[in-house]
N, C-alpha and C positions, 0 to 999 in steps of 0.2 A: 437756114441758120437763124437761131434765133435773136431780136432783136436787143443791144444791150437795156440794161435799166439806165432811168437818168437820174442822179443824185444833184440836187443843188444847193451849194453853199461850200465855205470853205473848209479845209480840214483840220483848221485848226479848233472850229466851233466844237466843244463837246458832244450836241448830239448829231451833228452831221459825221465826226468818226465814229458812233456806235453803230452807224448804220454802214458804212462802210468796213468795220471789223468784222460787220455780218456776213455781209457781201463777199468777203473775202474768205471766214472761214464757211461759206455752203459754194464757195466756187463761181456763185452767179458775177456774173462779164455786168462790166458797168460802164458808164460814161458818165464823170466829173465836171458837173457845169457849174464854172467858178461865179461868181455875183460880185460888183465893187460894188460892197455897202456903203463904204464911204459916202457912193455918189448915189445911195439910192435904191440901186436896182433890186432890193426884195419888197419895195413899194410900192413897185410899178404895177398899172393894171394888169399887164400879162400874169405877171409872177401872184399875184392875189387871187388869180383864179384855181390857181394849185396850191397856193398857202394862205389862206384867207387873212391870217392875223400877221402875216409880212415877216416871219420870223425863219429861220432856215433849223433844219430841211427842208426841200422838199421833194418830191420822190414819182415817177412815173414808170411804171411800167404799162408799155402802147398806150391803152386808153384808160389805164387808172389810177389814179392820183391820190397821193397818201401825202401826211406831213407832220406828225408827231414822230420821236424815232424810235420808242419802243412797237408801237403800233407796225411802222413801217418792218420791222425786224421779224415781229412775230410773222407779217406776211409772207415775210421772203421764205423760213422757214417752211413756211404751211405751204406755198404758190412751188418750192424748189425742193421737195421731199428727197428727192433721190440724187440729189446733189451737193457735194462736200459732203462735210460735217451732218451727216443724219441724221443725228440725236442731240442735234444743238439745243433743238425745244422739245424733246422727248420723243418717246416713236410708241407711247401707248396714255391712258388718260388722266393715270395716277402721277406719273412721269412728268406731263404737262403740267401738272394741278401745283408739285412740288416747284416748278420752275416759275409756274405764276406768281406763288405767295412770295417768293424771293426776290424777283425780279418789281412784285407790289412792294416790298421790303425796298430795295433799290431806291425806288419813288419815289416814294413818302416818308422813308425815316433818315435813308443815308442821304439822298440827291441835294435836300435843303441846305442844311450844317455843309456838307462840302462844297457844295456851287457858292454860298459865302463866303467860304475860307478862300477858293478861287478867287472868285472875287477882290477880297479885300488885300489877300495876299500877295498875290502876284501880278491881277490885272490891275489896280486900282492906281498902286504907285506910277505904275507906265503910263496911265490915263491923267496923272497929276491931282490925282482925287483924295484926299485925308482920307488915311485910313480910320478906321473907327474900333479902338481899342476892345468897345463896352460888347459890338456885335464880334467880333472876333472870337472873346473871352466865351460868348453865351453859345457859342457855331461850334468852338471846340469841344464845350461840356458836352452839347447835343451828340455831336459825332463819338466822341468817347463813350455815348453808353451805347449808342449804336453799335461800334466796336467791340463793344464788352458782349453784347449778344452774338454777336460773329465769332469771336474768341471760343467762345463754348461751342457752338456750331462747329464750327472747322475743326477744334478737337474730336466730334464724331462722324465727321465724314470728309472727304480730300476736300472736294469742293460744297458750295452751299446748299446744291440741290440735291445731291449722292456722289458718288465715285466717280462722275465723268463731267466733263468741262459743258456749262451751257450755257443759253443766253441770260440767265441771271447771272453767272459769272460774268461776261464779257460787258454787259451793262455799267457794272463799277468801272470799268477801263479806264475811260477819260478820264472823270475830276481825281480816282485815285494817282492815275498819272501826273497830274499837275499839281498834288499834291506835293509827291515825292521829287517831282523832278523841276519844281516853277518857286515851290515856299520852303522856308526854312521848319516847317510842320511833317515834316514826312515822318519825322518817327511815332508817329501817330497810329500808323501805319504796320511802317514796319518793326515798332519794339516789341509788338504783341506776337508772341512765338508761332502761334496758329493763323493768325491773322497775313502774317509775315510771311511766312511759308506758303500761304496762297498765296500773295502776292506776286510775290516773285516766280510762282508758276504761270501765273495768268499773263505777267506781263512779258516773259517770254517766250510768247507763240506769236509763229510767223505769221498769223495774220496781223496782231499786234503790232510787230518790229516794222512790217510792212507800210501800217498808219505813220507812226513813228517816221519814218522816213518821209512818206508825204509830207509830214508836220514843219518837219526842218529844212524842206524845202520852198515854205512858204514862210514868212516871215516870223519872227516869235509873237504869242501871246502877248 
């Protein structure tokens, strides 16, 4: 039997549940090794030698060590073909090609504007930190034209890559999640009629509602 993967960090972290939405929708068996950052322990020598820069993920399967968590995703994908979800990152090279630029898309145009609005929105007041009006203001323009390209997007195809759900899909999960469900920003979201309607297909599959529940199992944001 094969041995589980090890994910480290909590689930609440945005990209430690992208990796675990993976995991879930290709079926691959996992084991959740929780870290008290509070006290440290993604700092430790051990944990640096799997995550160099101390940040979580980080991700083992037997003797190989990953820790960014789109990287780690694509692996699962590539390492666990015939399990779950088969065309979560495509199953030919145009396929993939499609899923990359989205999922580059993810990255660099939506990840910024939203992990700020996170940020400022929801985690910051809890941390007793001023929020800051000016970056708010400048994260929601950013994200709104980001938006505005998906809007058109998703009017010609279900999802962003083509007609079936992938890991450029499941990548927005997190901060859209905490979007909608952590700030008073969600209609950001969901006013945009295409935009929307993804949404809410993405965010109701059982791998998702699955994270979702870890989530609320662990302490809020």
């Amino acid at each position: 039997m094969a041995t589980p993967v090890k994910v480290y960090g909590p689930p609440l972290s945005t990209a430690v549940c992208r990796v675990i939405a993976c995991l879930l929708e290709k079926d691959v068996e996992f084991q959740l090794i929780s870290l008290n950052m509070a006290k440290g322990d993604h700092k430790k020598p051990d944990f640096l030698k799997i995550q160099p820069f101390g940040q979580v993920p980080a991700f083992q399967d037997e003797k190989i060590s990953l820790f960014e968590s789109r990287a780690i995703c694509r692996y699962v994908c590539e390492n666990y073909p015939e399990k779950g979800n088969k065309g979560l990152f495509g199953t030919n090279p145009l396929a993939k090609a499609s899923i990359d630029q989205w999922l580059e898309a993810e990255g660099q145009s939506f990840n910024p504007p939203s992990s700020a609005l996170v940020f400022q929105l929801a985690l910051a007041p809890r941390m007793n930190i001023k929020q800051d009006e000016v970056v708010i203001k400048q994260n929601e323009e950013k994200l709104a034209k980001v938006l505005d390209v998906y809007e058109k997007r998703l009017g010609e195809s279900r999802f962003l890559a083509g007609d079936e759900f992938s890991l450029a899909d499941l990548s927005h999960l997190p901060n859209a999640h905490y979007l909608v469900n952590a700030t008073d920003r969600g209609e950001i979201l969901t006013s945009r009629d295409n935009v929307g309607r993804w949404w809410g297909e993405i965010s109701n599959r059982d791998s998702w509602k699955k994270v979702v529940d870890m989530q609320k199992q662990q302490h809020s944001p």
